[in-house]
N, C-alpha and C positions, 0 to 999 in steps of 0.2 A: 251651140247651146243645148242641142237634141243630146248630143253624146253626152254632155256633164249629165242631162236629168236623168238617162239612162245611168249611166253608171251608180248616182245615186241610190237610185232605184234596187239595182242589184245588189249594193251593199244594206240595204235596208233589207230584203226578200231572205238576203242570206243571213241577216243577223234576228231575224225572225224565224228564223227554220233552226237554229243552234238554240236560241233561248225557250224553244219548245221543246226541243229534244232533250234537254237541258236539265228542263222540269220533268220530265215524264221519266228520266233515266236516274236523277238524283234524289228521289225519296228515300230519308233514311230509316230504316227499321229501326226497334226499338235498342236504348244503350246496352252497349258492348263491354266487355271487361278488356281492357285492356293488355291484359296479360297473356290474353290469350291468340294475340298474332303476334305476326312473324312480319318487322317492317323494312322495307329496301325505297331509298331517295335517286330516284335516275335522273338525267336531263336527257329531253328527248328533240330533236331538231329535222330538217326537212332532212339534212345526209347523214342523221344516227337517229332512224327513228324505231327501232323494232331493239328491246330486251326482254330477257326471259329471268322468269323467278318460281323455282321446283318446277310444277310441270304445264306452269299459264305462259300464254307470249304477250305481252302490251305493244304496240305499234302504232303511233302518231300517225292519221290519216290526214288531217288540215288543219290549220292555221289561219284564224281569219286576220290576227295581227293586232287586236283589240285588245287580247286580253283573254280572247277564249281556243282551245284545239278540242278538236275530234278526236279520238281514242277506238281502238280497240281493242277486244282479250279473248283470246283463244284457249283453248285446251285439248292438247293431244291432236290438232291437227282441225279442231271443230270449234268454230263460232261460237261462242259465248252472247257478244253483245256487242250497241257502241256505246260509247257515253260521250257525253260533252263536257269540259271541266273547264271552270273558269278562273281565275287568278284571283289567288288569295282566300278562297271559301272556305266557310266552317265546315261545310257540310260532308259529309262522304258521298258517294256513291258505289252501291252492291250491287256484286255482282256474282254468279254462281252459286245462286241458292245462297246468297250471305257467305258464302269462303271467300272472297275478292271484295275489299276497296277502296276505292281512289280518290286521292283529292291532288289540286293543286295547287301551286306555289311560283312567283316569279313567271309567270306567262310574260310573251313579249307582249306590250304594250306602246301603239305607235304615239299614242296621245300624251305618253311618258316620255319620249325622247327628246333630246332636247330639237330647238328648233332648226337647225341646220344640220342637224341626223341624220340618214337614212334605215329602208330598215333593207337590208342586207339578205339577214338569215333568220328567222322565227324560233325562239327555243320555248322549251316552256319544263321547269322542274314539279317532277310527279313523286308523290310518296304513292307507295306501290306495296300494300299489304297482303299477305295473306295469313286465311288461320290456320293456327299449329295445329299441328294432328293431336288428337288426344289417345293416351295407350288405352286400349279398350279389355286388354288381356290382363289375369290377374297373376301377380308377382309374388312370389312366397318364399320365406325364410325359416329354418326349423334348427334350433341348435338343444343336442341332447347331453348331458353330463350328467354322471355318478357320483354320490357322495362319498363312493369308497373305491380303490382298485379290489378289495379283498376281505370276505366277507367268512363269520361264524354259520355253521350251518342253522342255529335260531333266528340268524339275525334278517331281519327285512331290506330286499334288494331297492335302493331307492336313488330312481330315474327323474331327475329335473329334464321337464320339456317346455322348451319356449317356440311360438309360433305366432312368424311377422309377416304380418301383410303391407308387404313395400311397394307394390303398383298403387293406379290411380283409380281403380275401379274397386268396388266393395265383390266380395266374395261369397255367396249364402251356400253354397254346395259343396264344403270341403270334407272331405273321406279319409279320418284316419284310420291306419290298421297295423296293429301291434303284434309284430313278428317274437315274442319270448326263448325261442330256441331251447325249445323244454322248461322253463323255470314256470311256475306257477302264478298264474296275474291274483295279483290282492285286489289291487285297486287299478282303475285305469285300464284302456282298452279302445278298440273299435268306437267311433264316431261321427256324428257328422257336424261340421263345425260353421259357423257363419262369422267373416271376417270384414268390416267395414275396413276403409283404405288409410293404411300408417296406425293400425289398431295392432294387437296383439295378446297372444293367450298363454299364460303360462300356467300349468299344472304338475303334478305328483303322480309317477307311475312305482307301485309298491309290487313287489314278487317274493317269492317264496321257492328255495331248493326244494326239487321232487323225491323222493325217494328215493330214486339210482342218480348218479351222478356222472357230470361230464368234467373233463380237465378245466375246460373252460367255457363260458357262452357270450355269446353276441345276441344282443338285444336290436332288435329294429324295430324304427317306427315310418311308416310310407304314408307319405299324402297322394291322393288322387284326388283331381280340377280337370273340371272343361270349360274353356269360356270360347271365344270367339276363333280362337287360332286353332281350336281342337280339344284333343284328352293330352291333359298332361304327367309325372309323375314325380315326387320329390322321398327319398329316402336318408333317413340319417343312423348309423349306429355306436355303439359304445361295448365293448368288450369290458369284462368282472369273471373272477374268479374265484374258488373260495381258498380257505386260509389254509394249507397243509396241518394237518391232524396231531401231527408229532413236536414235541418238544425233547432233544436231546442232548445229556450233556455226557462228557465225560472227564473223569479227573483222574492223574496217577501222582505216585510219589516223586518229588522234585529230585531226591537224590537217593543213592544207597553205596554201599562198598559191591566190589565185585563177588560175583556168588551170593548174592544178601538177596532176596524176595522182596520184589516192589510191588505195594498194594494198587491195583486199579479197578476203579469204578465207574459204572455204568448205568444212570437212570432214564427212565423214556414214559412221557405222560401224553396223556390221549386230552390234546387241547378243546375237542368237540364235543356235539351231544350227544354220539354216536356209537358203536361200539365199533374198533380195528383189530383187522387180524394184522398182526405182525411179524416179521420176519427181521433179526437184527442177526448181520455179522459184523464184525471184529477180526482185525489182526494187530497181533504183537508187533512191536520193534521190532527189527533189522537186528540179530543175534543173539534176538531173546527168546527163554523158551517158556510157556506158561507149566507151573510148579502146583497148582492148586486152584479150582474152579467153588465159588460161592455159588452154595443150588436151594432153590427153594422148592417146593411141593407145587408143579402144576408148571414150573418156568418152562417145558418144552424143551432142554436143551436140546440140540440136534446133535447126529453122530461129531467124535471129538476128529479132531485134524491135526496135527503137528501145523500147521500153515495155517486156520483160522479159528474162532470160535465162530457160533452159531445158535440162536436163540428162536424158538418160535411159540406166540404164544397171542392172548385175545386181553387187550386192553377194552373195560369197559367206559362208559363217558367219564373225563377227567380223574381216570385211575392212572398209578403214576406205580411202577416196576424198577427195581432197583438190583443189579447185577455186581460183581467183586469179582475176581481174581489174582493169582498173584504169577509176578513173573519175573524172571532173574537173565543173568548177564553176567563173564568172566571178561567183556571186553571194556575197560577203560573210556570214556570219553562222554561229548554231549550225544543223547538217541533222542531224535525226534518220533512222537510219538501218532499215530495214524489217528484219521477219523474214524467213528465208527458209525457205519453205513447200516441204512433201515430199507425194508420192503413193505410195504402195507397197504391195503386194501379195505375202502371208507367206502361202503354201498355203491360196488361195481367198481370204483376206480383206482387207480393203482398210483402211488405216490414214490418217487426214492426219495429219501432225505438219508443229510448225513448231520454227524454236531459240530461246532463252532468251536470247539476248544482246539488249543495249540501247546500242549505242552512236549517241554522235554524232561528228560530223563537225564541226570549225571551220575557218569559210575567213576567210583574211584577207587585206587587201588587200596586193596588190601593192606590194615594195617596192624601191628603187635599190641595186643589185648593186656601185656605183662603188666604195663604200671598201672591199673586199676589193680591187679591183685597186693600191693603196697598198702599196708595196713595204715599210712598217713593218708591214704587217697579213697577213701571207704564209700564214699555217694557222689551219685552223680544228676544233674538237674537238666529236662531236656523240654522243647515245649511242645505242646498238645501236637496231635497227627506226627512228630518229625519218628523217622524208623528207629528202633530200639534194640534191633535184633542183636546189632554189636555187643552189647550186653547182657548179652545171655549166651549159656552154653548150648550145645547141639541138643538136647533133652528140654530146652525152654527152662532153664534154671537161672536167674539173678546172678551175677556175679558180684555186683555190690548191690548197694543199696540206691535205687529210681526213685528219682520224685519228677513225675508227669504235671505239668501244671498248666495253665491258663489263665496267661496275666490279667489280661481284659476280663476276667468274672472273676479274678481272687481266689481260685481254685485250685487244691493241687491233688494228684493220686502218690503216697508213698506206699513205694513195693519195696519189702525188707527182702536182704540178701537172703537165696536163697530158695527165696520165692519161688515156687510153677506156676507159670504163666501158658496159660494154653488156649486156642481159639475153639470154637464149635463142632471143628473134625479134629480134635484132640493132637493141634499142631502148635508148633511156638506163635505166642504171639507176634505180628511185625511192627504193629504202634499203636499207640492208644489216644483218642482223641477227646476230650471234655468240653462240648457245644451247650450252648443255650438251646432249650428248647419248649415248645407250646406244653401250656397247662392240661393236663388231662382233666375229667371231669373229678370234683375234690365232692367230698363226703360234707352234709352240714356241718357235723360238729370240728370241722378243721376249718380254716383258713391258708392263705399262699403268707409265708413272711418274706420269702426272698425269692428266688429265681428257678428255674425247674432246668435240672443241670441231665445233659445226656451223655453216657459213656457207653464207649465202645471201642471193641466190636461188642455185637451183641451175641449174647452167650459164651463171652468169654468164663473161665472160671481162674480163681486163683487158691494154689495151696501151700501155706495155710492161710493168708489170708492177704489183704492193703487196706490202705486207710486211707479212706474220704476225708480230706478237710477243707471248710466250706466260709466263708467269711460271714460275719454277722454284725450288720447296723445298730446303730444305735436307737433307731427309729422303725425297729420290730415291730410288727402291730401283732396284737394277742397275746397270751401268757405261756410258758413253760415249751417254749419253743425244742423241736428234735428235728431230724432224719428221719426221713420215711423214705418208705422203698415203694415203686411202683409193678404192680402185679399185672399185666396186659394182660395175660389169659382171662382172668376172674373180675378185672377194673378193680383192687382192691388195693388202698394205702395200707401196708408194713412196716409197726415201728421200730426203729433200730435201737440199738444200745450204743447211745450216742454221750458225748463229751463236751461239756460248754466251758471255754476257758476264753474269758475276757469276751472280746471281739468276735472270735471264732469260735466255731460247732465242729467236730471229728466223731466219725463211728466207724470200725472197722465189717469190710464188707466181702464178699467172697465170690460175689460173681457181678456184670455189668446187665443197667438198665435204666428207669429216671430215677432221678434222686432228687429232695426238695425237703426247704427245710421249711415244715406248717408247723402251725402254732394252734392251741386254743381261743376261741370267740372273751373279747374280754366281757368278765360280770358285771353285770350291775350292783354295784355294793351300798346297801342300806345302815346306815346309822343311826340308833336310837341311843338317844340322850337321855339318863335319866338324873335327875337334880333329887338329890338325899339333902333334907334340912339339917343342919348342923345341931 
């Protein structure tokens, strides 16, 4: 009877010393967020009683069989605490400063079993939490784009900057610093920036080309942070260029006979706000030899070559230079015709460009001139730019009668037989072209009726003369419509002794320039009525 009271006794002493411990180890701090641990469910028994979760150990120490076990949690080798956990509780128990804890579930309970049970082995299932570590270091994102690869020297270099703050900590000490690589900052620079967490700043960085110039530049922008890990650094950049200076074209005649002079042309304009020295050479076709060089007053030409041409000279901002010469071939077939190559030099920097055109050239053979001298075969109708030479003698003389025209304006040039036709260095013409062209400035007392017609070449002369003939609408505006000459030396309209027959206008003319056919402002015409009594 002694041994029963004692043993009672002891299980009472021991279930009084757990449910103290119980209480003193399981006060819960205040509510937690639940997102913010990390949970793991063990079952822990007398021969699996010790797991580990990152760097804590939990280890079942006893079992009283009721429903409650002893526990403990280590870290790194060092005693944390014990706790008591009882079966089924709301409660938690914390432990390491609040980073640990525990509750349990499913304790053995012998008062649970059924009545001819035993208990065996004690298990007891534990949730086993710890808190997540928080990133304490601050995370940064910087992405830079250009509105343009390639820029006017006016025009404003313009840098989009985005910056993301992607960690979990706010940032108030961010350090940017704007590398321009010579360009000029407008706007936008060195700062110090403050980033709360999953926030971000976008802004406008504006620059400006310096005076001398480079091929190219790299723009950078560098973040500097320090936070808990140290000094850190983020850089991003973006490369821009500017636009090459030069626009060039060139164009030659699509065909000729062998030995016949092929006209080729050469324009080159200064795309910038700047002034370019330039440097342009040229070569002919593959067994062509050039016959005759267009020169203007100031063009630079460089020493002549049998092998190239060579030009050098100073384009001001958007002035635009225009070159000619002529060049021949006794060889038969299609000549592909070369590029022509530039040098120039835009405030320090040096540019090659060459032009985009791809023309050929076809020669063909030689053919007998006889049946136009056939007095039933007296004119011949060819269209604007096509070569003419064939029809004229070695002295630039008409052999019949030319009519040059241009369907698309209604226009034609007739050259009577006989005609001398000769260019500005007192040479056969090669072709003659009739273009639309811009209005020059017109005098008040004139108006435009029709179109502003350009021929050339320019300072061609003819002896004795051709005849302009010009189409005319029916929807003239103004009165006693003519031909006028344009005088580019003096800017002065010249009236001609012109011809109105139906539809069309004819004045004969003697050398090439603009042509246009104005008219007088119409009047205001007053009417007075007067009534005579009978």
């Amino acid at each position: 009877m002694s041994r029963i009271m004692s043993r009672k006794c002891f299980f009472l002493a021991f279930t009084a010393f757990f449910l103290t411990l119980y209480l003193v180890m399981c006060l819960t701090p205040a509510s937690a967020n639940e997102d913010d641990w990390d949970s793991l469910i063990v079952t822990l028994s007398p021969e699996n009683s010790i797991v580990s979760k990152d760097v804590y150990i939990l280890e079942a120490l006893k079992f009283d069989g009721y429903g409650m076990v002893l526990v403990q949690v280590s870290k790194e080798d060092e005693r944390l605490g014990d706790a008591v956990l009882e079966n089924n509780s709301t409660a938690w128990c914390y432990l390491d400063s609040n980073n640990v804890r525990l509750k349990a579930c499913n304790v053995t309970d012998q008062k649970t079993l059924p009545m001819f049970g035993s208990l065996c082995s004690p298990e007891a299932e534990i949730v086993f939490e710890t808190k997540k570590i928080v990133e304490d270091d601050v995370v940064l994102e910087l992405d830079l784009e250009a509105n343009k690869d390639e820029y006017f020297l006016d025009e404003d270099i313009i840098i989009d900057m985005e910056l993301r703050n992607v960690g979990e900590v706010k940032s108030d000490r961010i350090r940017l610093d704007l590398d321009s690589d010579g360009l000029l900052v407008k706007e936008g620079g060195p700062e110090i920036i403050t980033l709360d967490k999953g926030s971000k700043k976008s802004c406008e960085l504006r620059l400006r080309f310096p005076e001398r110039l480079k091929e190219s530049y790299n723009i950078t922008v560098t973040l500097n942070w320090e936070d808990n890990s140290g000094k850190h650094s983020l850089y991003q950049d973006v490369e821009t260029e500017l636009i090459e200076p030069l626009k060039i074209y060139k164009s030659a005649g699509l065909e000729a006979f062998s030995g016949n002079p092929v006209c080729v042309t050469i324009s080159v304009k200064n795309i910038q706000k700047r002034k370019v020295n330039v440097s342009l050479l040229d070569l002919p076709p593959a067994t062509f030899t050039v016959t005759s060089i267009s020169r203007s007053d100031g063009d630079g030409m460089g020493p002549e070559s049998p092998d190239y041409l060579n030009w050098n000279f100073v384009l001001a901002p958007e002035e635009k230079k225009t070159f000619s010469y002529y060049i021949k071939s006794d060889q038969p077939g299609a000549h592909r015709v070369p590029q022509v190559h530039t040098y120039s030099n835009l405030c320090g920097q040096t540019y090659n460009e060459c032009s985009d055109s791809d023309n050929i050239i076809t020669i063909f053979e030689n053919i007998s001139y006889l049946p136009y001298r056939n007095e039933t075969h007296t004119e011949v109708t060819i269209s604007s730019g096509v070569d003419l030479s064939s029809y004229l003698d070695k002295n630039g003389y008409s052999l019949l009668d030319i009519r040059v025209e241009n369907k698309e304006l209604d226009a034609f040039i007739f050259i009577p037989k006989g005609t001398r036709l000769l260019d500005s260095h007192k040479e056969s013409i090669q072709a003659i072209t009739i273009t639309e062209v811009d209005q020059p400035s017109l005098p008040a007392s004139l108006l435009l009726a029709e179109k502003c017609y350009g021929l050339e070449p320019e300072g061609a002369e003819f002896d004795p003369f051709c005849r302009l003939d010009l189409s005319l609408s029916d929807s003239v505006k103004g009165n006693f419509p003519a031909i006028y000459r344009y005088c580019g030396s003096n800017s002065i309209w010249n009236l001609t002794d012109c011809i109105v027959n139906e539809n069309r206008i004819s004045a004969d003319i003697s050398d090439f320039s603009i042509y246009a056919v104005l008219a007088e402002p119409p009047q205001e015409i007053k009417l007075n009525v007067k009534i005579v009594p009978s």
